[in-house]
C-alpha positions in Angstrom: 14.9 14.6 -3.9 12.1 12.2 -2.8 8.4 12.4 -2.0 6.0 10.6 0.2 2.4 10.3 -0.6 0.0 10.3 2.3 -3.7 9.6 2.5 -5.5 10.3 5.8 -8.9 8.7 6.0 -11.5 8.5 9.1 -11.1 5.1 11.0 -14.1 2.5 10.2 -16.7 2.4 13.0 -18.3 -0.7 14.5 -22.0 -0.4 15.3 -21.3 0.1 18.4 -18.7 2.9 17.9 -15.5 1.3 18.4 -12.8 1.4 15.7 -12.8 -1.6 13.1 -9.3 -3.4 12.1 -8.4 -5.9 9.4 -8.7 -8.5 12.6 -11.7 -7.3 13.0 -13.3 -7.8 9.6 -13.2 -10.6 6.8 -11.1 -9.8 4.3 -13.5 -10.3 1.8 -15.4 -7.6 3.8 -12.6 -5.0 3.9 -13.3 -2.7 0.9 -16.8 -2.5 2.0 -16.8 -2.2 5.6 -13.7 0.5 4.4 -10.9 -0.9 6.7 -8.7 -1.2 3.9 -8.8 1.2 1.4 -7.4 1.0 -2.1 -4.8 3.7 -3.0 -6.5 5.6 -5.6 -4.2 6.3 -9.2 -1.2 9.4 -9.4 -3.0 10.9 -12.1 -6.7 10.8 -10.7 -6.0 14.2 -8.5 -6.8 12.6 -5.0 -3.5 13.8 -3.9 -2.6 17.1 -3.0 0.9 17.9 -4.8 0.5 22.0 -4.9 3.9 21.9 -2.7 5.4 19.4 -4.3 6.5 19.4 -8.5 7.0 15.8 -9.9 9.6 15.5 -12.7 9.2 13.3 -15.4 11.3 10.8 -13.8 9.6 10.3 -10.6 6.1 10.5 -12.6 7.4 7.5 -14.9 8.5 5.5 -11.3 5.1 6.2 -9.7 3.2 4.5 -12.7 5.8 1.4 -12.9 5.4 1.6 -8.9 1.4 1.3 -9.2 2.0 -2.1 -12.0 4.3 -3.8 -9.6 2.3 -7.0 -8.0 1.4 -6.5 -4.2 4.4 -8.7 -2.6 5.3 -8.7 1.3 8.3 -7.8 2.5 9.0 -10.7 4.4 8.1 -12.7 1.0 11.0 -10.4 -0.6 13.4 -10.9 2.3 12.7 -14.9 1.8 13.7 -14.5 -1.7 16.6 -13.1 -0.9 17.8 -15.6 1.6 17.4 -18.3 -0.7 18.8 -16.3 -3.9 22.1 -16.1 -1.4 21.8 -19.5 -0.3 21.2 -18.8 3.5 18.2 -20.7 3.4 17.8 -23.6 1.4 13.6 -24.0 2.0 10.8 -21.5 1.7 8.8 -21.0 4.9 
């Protein structure tokens, strides 16, 4: 069995009304102008999880999930190209 966790938050507003992005914003400007949000802990009770009962299991991988560093995909997928030796540089 697996879960998703979703949050659903109202899109940032420019003064002028019109939807913000990360493009739109410095990124030293993006928690306060809200256009990037940061997940809030399991455990703090922002999600809703009445329909759904964690085991112990899953509850143990969300709080090793929350430690892990922030890494990009494509920074993964690079790794693993040069771990199997299809690329010899990094890009």
């Amino acid at each position: 069995m697996a879960s998703i966790l979703v949050r659903i938050n109202q899109a940032p507003l420019s003064n002028d009304n019109k939807i913000l992005s990360l493009t739109d914003v410095p990124q030293k400007d993006w928690a306060s102008k809200k256009v990037m949000i940061p997940r809030p802990n399991y455990g703090e009770g922002k999600y809703n999880t009445s329909l759904y009962h964690v085991n112990d299991t899953e509850r143990v991988l969300f709080e090793l999930g929350q430690q892990r560093e922030n890494t990009t995909t494509r920074d993964i997928a690079l790794a693993i190209l040069q771990k199997n030796k299809v690329m010899k540089t990094k890009v």
